[in-house]
C-alpha positions as CSV (number, residue, x, y, z in Angstrom):
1,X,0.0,0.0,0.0
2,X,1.7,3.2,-1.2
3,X,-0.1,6.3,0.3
4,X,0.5,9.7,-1.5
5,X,-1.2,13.4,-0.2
6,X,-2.7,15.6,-3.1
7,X,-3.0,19.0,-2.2
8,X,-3.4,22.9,-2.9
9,X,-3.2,26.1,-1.8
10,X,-5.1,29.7,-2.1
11,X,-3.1,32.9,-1.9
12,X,-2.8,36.3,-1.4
13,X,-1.0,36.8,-4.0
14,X,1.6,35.4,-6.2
15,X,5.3,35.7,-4.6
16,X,5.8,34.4,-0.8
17,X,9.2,36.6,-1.1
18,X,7.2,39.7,-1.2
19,X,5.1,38.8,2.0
20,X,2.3,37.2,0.3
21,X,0.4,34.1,2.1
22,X,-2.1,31.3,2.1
23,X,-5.6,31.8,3.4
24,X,-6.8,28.3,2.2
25,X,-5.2,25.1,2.1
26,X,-6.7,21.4,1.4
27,X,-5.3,18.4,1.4
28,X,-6.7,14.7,0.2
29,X,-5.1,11.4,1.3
30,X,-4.6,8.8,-1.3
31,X,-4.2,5.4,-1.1
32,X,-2.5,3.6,-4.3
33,X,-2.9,6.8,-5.9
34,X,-6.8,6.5,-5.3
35,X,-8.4,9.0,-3.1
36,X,-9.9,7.5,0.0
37,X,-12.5,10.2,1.3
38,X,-9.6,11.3,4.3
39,X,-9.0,15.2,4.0
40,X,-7.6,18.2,5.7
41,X,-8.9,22.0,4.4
42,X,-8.2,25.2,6.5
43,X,-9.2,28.9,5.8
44,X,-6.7,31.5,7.2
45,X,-6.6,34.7,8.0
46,X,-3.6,35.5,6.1
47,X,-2.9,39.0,8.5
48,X,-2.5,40.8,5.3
49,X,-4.7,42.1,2.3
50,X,-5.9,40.0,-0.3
51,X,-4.9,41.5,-3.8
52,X,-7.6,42.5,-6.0
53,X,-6.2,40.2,-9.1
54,X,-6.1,37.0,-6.3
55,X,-9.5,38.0,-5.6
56,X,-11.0,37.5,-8.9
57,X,-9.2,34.4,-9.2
58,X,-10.7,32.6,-6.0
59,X,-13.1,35.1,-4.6
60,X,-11.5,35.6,-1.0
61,X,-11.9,38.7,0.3
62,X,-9.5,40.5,3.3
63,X,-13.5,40.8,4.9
64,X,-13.8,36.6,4.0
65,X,-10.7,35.3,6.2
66,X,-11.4,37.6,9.3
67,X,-11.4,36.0,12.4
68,X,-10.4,32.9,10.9
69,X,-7.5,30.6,12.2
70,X,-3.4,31.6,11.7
71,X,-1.3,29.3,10.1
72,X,0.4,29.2,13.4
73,X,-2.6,27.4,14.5
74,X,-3.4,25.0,11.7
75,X,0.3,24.0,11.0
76,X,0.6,21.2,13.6
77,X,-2.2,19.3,11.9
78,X,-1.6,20.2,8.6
79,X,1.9,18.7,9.0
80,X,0.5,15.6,10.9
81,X,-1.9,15.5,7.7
82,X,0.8,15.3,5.2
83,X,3.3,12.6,7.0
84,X,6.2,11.6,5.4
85,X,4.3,10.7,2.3
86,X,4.7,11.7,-1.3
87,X,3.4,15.4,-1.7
88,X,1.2,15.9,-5.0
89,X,0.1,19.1,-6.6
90,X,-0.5,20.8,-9.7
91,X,2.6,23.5,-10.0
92,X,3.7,21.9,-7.2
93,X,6.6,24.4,-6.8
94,X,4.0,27.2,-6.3
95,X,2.9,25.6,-3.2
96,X,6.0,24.0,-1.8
97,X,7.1,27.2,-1.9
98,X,4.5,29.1,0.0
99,X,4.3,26.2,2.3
100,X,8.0,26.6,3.1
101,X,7.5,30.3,3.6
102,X,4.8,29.4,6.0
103,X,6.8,27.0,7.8
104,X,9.9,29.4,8.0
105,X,8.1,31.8,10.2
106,X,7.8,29.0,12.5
107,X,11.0,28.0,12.2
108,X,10.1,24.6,10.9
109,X,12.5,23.2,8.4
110,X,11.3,23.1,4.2
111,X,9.5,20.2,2.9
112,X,11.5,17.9,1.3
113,X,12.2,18.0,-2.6
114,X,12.2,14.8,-3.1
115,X,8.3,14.1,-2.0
116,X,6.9,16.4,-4.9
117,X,5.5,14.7,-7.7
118,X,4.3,17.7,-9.9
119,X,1.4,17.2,-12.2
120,X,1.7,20.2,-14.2
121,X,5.1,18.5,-15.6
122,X,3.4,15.4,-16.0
123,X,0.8,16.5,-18.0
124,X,3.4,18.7,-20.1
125,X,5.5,15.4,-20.3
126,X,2.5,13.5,-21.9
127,X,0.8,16.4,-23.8
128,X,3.7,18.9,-25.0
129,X,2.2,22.5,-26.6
130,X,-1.3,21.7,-25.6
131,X,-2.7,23.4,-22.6
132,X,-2.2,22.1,-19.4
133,X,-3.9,24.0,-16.5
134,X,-6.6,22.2,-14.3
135,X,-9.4,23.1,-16.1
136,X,-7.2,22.2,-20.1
137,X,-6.7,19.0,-18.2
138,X,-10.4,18.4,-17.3
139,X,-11.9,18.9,-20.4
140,X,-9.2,16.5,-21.9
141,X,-10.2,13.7,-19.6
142,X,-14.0,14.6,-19.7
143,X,-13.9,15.8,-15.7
144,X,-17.1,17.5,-14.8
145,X,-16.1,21.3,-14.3
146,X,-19.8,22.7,-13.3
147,X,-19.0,23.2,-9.7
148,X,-15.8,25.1,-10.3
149,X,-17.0,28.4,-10.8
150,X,-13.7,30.3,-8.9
151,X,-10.5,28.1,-7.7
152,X,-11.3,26.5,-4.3
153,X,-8.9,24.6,-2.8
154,X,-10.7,21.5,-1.5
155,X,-12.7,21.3,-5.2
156,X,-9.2,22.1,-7.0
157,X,-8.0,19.0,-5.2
158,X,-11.0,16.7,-5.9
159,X,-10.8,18.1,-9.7
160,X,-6.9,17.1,-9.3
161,X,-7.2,13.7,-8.1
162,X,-9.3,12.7,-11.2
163,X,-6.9,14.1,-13.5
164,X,-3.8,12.6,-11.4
165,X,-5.6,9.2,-11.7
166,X,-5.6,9.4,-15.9
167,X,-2.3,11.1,-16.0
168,X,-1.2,7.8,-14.3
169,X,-2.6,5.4,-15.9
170,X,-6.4,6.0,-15.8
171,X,-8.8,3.2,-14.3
172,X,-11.8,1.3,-16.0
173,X,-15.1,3.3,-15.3
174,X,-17.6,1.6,-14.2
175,X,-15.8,-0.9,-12.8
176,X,-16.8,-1.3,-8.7
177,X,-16.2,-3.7,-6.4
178,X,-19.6,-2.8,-4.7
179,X,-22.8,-4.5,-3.5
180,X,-26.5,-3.8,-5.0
181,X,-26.2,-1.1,-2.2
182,X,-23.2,0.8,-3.0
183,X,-21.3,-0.3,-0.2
184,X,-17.5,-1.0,-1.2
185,X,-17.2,-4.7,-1.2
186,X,-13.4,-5.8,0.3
187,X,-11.1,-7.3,-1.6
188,X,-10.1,-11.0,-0.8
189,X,-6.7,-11.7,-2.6
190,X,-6.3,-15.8,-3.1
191,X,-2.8,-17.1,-1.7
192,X,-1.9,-20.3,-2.5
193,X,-2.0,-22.9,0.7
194,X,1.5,-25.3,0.1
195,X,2.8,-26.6,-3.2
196,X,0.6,-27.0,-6.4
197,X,-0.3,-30.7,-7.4
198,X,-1.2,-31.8,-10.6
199,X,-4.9,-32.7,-11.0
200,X,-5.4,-36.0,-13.3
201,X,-8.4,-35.8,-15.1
202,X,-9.8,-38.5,-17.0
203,X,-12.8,-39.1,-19.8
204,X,-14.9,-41.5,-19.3
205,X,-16.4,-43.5,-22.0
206,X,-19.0,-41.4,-23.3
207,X,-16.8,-38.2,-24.0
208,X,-14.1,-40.3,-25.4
209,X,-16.7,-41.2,-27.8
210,X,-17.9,-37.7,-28.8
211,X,-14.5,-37.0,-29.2
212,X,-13.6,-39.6,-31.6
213,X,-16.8,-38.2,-33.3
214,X,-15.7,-35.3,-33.6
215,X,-12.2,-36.1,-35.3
216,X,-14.4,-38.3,-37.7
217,X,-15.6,-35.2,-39.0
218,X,-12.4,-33.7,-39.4
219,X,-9.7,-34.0,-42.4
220,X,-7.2,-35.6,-41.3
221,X,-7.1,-34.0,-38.3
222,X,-3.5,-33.7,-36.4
223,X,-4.6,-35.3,-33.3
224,X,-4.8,-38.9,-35.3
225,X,-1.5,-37.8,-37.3
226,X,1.0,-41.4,-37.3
């Protein structure tokens, strides 16, 4: 079992270096690249204006995130949320990179390079010159996009997980392991109990009959080849 965290963020702007925050994160937990229903999602009060251009991109006003938790205060179980797993986003440097700003004004060491797996260069990788943003990616694999009116961290990350799921390989629709209920069935892996023995079978008279029949009707059939 390989388990992996999917996961966004929602800014105040574009450049952490310039004293820009988060004021939403989400995370999913996935399970053999599959997402099990297990989440984290936090607003913030980011303790600074939002700019007007973030705004319009995810609709979160200064007014929106007042009174809402600190980073300070989410961090522990954000952190505890992403483990020591395998960190996925879409322009995952983006958000490593406001994370680690976050986590330097704690004094909490960087996340670890090695963990991201970035989808954005995936999806360049396997489509190169086509568009490759969220929503490019969605139409592509035929994602419903209805509900994603402005970004939203927690949907970006549900849209995301679909489209990670294709980028990796993709899964047979339809396909369920669930009762007439809906209820996810488990799965019961077979394991074989001591060495195989060879199982002798033998016709009896009747079949070795219709099979004799059978190569009558044949032309020279290679079974009763000398």
């Amino acid at each position: 079992m390989t388990r992996s965290v999917l996961f966004d963020t929602e800014t105040t702007g574009l450049d952490p270096a310039t004293g820009d925050r988060i004021l939403e994160v989400a995370a999913l937990e996935l399970v053999n690249d599959l997402p099990t229903g297990r989440h984290f999602h936090a607003l913030i009060d980011p303790q600074r204006d939002v700019h007007e251009d973030a705004v319009r991109v995810h609709g979160f006003t200064t007014a929106h995130l007042r009174g809402k938790p600190r980073f300070v205060e989410v961090a522990a179980e954000l952190l505890e949320f992403l483990g020591e797993d395998r960190l996925v986003a879409h322009n995952a440097p983006f958000d490593f990179a406001f994370l680690d700003a976050e986590l330097a004004l704690l004094s909490r060491p960087p996340l670890d390079r090695a963990r991201m797996v970035d989808t954005l260069a995936l999806a360049r990788a396997r489509f190169p010159g086509l568009p490759n943003s969220l929503d490019a990616l969605c139409r592509r694999f035929g994602i419903d996009l209805s509900a994603r009116t402005t970004h939203n961290a927690l949907l970006d990350c549900r849209l995301l997980a679909e489209v990670y799921i294709e980028l990796t390989g993709g899964r047979q629709r339809g396909l369920s392991l669930a009762d007439a209920r809906g209820i996810s069935l488990p799965l019961i892996a077979y394991r074989q109990a001591g060495p195989r023995r060879p199982r002798l079978i033998m016709p009896d008279a009747a079949e070795l009959a219709a099979h004799a029949a059978f190569l009558a009707r044949l032309s020279e059939p290679l079974w009763t080849a000398p």
